[in-house]
N, C-alpha and C positions, 0 to 999 in steps of 0.2 A: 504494500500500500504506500501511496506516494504522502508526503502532507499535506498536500491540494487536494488528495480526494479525502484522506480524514476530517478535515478543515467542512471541507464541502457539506459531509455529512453530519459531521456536528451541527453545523450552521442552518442546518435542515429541520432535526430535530428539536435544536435550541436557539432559534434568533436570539442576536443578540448583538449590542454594538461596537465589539473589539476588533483590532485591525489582525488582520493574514499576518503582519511581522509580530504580533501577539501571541499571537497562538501560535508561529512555528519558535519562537522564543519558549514556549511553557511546551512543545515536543520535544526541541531539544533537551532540556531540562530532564524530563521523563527518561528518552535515549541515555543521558547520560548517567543518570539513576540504573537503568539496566544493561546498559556497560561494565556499568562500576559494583553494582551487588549482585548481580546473574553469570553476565558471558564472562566475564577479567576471572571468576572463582572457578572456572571450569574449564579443562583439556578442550584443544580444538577451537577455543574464540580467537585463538589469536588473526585470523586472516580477517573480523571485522575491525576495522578503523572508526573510528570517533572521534571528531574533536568539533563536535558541535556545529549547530544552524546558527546564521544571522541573517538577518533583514534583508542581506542583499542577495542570498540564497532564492531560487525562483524555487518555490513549493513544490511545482511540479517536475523539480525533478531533484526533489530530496526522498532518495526513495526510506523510508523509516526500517528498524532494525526486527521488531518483532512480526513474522507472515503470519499468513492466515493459516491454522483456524484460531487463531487466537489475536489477530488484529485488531479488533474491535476496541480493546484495550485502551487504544488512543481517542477512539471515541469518549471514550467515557472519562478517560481525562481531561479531554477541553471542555466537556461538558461539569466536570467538578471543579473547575479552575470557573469555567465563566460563574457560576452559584458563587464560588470564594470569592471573585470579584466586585460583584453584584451585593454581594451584603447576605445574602439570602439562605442564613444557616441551617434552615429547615433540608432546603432545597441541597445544598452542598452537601451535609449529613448522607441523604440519602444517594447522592452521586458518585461520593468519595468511595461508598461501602460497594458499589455494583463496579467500581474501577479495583478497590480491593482485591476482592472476590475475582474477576480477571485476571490482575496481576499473577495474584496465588496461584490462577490454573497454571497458568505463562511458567511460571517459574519450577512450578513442580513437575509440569512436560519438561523441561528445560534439563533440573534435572535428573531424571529419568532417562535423558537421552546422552544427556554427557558425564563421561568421568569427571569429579571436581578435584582438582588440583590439590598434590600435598602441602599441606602447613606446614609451614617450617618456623620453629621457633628460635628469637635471635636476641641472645640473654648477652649483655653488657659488661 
C-alpha cells in the first residue's frame, strides 16, 4: 500500500481537515515505530531501509513497510491520530484500540515468520 492510497482511504472514512504532509508525517512516525520494535528485533529485516517521509516525498510513491493482509493498520492510525488531533477522546479511545488490536496481529504474524535476533548482553 502506497501513503496516497492509505491517506485516500482514511480521508474516506474520516473527513477531516489535515494536510497529505500530515498525515505522511504521522506514517512515517508509525514506519518508524515498526522499524525500530518489529523488523530491527528480527533475522532477515535487514534488506528494509528507513529513514523516514517528509513533505517533499510525493505519497504516491512512498510505498509503506507493512502488506497486506494486515495493511489496514495505517488506516486506523491516521484515523487515531486525526480523533488525537481533533480533541475528540471519546472518538481516539476507540481508534487507538482497533489500530492496537492491528498492530498486535502485524506483529505476532511478524513474528511467527521470522527468527528474532540474539540479545547480547554488554556489561561495563
Amino acid at each position: 500500500m502506497t501513503a496516497s492510497e492509505s491517506i485516500l482511504r482514511a480521508n474516506l472514512l474520516k473527513p477531516n481537515a489535515y494536510s497529505n504532509e500530515d498525515k505522511v508525517r504521522w506514517l512515517s512516525k508509525l514506519d518508524g515505530i515498526i522499524k525500530k520494535e518489529i523488523i530491527d528485533t528480527h533475522k532477515g529485516g535487514e534488506g528494509i531501509i528507513f529513514d523516514g517521509y517528509d513533505a517533499d516525498d510525493d505519497p504516491r510513491t512512498i510505498e509503506l513497510i507493512v502488506k497486506a493482509p494486515y495493511d489496514d493498520i495505517y488506516i486506523y492510525w491516521l484515523e487515531a491520530q486525526i480523533d488525537y488531533f481533533n480533541g475528540e477522546t471519546a472518538k481516539y479511545n476507540n481508534s487507538i484500540a482497533t489500530f492496537n488490536s492491528a498492530y498486535s496481529d502485524f506483529s505476532a504474524a511478524y513474528n511467527r515468520e521470522h527468527m528474532p535476533k540474539p540479545h547480547t548482553t554488554k556489561y561495563f
